[in-house]
N, C-alpha and C positions, 0 to 999 in steps of 0.2 A: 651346464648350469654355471651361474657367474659363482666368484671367490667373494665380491661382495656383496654385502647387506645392510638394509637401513634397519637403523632402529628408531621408533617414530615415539612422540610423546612422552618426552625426556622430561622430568622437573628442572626447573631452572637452580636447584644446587647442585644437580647432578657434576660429579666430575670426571676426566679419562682417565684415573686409574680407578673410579668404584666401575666403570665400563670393563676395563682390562681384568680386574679382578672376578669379573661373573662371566666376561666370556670365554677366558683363556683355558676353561675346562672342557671344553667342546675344541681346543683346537690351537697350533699355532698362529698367532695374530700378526699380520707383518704391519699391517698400518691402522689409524684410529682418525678418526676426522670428528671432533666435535663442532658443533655448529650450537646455538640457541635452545631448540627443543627437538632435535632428532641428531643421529651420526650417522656415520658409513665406516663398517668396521669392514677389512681386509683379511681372509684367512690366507693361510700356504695353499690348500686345496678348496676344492669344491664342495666336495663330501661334509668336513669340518661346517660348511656354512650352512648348507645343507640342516645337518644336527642342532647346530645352534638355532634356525630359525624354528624346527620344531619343538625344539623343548625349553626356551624363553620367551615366545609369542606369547602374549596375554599374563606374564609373570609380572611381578610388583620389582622394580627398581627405584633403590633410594624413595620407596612411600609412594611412586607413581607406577600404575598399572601403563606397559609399555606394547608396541607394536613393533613386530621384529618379520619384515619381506626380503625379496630377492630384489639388488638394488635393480634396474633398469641398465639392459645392455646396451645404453648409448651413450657414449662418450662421452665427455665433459668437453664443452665448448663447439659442440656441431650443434648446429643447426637445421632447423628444417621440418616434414612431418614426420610421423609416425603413424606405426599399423593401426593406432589406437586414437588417433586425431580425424575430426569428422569437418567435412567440406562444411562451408555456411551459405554455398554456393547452390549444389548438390543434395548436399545430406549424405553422402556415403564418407565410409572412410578408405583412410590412406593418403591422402594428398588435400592440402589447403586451396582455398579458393582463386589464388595468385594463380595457380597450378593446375585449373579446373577445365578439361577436357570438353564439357557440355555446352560452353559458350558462355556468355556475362548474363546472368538472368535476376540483375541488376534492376531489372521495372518489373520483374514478375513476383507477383502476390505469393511469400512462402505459405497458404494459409491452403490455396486451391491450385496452384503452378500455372495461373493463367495469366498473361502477358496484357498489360494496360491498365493495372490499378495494383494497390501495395496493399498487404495483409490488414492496416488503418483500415483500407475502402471497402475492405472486400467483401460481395454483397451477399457468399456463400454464407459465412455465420457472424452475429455479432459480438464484437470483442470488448470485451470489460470498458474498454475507452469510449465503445459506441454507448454503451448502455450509460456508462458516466455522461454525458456528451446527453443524450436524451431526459434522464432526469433532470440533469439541472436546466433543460428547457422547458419540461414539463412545470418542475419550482419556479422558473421565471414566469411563466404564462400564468399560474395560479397565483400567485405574488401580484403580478399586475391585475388582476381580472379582481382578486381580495384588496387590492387600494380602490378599485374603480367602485366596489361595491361598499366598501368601507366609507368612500366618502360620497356615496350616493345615503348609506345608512344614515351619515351624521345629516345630512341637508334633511333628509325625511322625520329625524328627530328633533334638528332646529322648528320644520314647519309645525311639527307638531307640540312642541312648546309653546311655540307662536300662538298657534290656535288655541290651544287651553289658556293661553294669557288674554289674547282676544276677547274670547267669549267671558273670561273671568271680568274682565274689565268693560264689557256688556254691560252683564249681570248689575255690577256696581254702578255704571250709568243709569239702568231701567231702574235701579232698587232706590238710589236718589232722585231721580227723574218722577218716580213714582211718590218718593218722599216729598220731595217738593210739591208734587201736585194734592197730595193731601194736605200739607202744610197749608197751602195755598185756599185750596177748598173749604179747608175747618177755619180760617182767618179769612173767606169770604162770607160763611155761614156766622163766625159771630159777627160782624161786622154787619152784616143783614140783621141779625139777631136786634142788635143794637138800634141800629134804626129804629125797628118798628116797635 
């Protein structure tokens, strides 16, 4: 087991001696690294860290409930993978895709592992973006198909004003048409009247 250990979810007043002060009772502390909002505390032994991580994990420091692991056995400043890094290649872990043993499957669909179309095309299931992609065609078609009938509604409303003005204006020609010819009739009748 390593000598060091993080401790994660630091408050930002947190300082190294309230650190020094709550750990150095599990242990001699050779080194302290504060950073932002986590450290990497250093015991003499294993054991010492050991201790400390189980009986300060989930305790309150300076008012923030804190997180206290076993830091990670690799080295500062290597590079590379780890047992716990997964191909994007692949899918296994151990090794990155630079690294990847299987071949470049680079045009093959992560979706169904089949070579000639990308997880976008793939005809096995549809992906959130296909169904996006569908709707808004569906909106566009109904959209247009709702203008086309919209302004066939308006022309079938214009005619039909039309025709109630038509006929209204009919009405008003027969009703004077007809006024006139009574007028006419009753000023031919006295007029005859008169004569005789």
């Amino acid at each position: 087991m390593s000598r060091q250990i993080y401790v994660g979810r630091l408050g930002s007043k947190i300082r190294r001696e309230d650190l020094q002060q709550e750990f150095e009772k599990y242990g001699k502390i050779k080194d302290i690294d504060l950073r932002s909002t986590h450290a990497f505390i250093e015991f003499e032994a294993s054991d010492e860290a050991k201790q400390a991580i189980s009986q300060v994990d989930g305790r309150r420091i300076g008012g923030d409930r804190v997180t206290v692991k076993q830091r990670d056995d690799r080295p500062s400043g290597v590079r590379g993978p780890t047992t716990r890094d997964v191909c994007f290649n692949c899918g296994r872990k151990g090794h990155w895709a630079n690294e990847c043993k299987e071949g470049d499957l680079r045009e093959t669909c992560y979706r169904c592992y089949k070579k000639g179309h990308i997880k976008k095309e793939c005809p096995v299931s549809r992906t959130p973006s296909d169904a996006k992609r569908q709707r808004r065609d569906r909106k566009r078609r109904r959209s247009s198909s709702s203008s086309k009938s919209s302004s066939s509604s308006s022309k079938s409303r214009r005619r039909s004003r039309n025709f109630k003005k038509n006929r209204q204006n009919r009405r008003q020609s027969r009703k004077s048409s007809s006024e006139s010819r009574k007028s006419n009739s009753s000023q031919t009748s006295r007029s005859s009247s008169k004569n005789s």
